[in-house]
PLY file of the C-alpha trace (Angstrom):
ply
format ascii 1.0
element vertex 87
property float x
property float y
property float z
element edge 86
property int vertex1
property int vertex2
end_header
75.99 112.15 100.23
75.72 111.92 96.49
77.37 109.78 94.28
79.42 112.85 93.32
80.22 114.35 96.09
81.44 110.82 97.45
83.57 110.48 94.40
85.02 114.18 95.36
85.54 113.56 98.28
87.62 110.06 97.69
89.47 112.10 95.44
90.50 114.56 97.71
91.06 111.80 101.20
93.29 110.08 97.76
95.19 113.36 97.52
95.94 113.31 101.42
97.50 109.89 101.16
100.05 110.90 98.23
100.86 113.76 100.42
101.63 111.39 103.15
103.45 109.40 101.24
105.28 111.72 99.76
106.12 113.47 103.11
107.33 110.07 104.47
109.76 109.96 101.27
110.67 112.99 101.89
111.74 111.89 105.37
113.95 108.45 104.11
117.56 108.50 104.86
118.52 107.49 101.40
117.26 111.15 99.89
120.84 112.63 98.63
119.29 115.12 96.46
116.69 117.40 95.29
116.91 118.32 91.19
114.66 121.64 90.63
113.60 122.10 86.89
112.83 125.58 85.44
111.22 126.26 82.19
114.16 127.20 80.66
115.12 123.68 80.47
117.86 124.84 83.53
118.29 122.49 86.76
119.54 123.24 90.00
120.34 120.44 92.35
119.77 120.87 96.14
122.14 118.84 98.76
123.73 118.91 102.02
122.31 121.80 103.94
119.97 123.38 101.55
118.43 120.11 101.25
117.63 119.95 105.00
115.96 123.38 104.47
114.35 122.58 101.44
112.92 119.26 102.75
111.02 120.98 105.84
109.15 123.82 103.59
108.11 120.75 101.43
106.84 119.26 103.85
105.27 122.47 105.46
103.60 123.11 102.52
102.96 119.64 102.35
100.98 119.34 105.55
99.67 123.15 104.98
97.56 121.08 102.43
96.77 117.78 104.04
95.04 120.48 106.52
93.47 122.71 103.84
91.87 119.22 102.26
90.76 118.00 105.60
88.93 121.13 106.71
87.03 120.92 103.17
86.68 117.03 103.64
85.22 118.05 107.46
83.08 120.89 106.57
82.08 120.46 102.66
81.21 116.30 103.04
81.30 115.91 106.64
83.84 113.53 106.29
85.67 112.64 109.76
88.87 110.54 110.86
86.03 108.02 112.27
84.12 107.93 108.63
87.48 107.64 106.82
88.86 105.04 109.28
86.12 102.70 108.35
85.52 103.74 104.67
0 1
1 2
2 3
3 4
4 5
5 6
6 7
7 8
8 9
9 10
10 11
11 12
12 13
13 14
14 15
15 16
16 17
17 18
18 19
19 20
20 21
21 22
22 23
23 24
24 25
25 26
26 27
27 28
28 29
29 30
30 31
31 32
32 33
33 34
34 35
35 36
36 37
37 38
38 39
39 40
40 41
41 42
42 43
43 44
44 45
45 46
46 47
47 48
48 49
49 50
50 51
51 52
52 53
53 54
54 55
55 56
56 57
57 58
58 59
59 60
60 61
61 62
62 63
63 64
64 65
65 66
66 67
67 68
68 69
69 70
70 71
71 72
72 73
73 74
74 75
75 76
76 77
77 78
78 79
79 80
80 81
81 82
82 83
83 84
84 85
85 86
């Protein structure tokens, strides 16, 4: 692997763990809201049931991604749980 495509592929395995992260935030008990900002400088804030809802496609999407980054980590740079677990 080149110097490059090591420093790609950090950056992406880097991406994975703020998705992680964030999915574990996501997850904490002390979440009360959600605040969505639109370009029209208008916020809606998301609570009690919608937030359950809106939680889970976050984190969907969330892990729709860690998946999508893996499979280029796996197939682009060869990168497995094995080479990151040591790296």
């Amino acid at each position: 692997m080149t110097t490059e495509q090591l420093e790609q592929a950090t950056r992406l395995w880097n991406r994975v763990c703020t998705l992680q992260q964030s999915i574990t935030s996501l997850g904490h008990g002390g979440l009360t809201d959600i605040v969505m900002r639109f370009d029209d400088g208008t916020a809606k804030r998301i609570t009690d049931e919608s937030l359950i809802l809106a939680r889970a496609g976050i984190e969907q999407a969330f892990r729709q991604e860690i998946d999508q980054i893996k499979y280029v980590l796996r197939t682009e740079f060869g990168v497995t749980e094995t080479v990151r677990e040591v790296a």
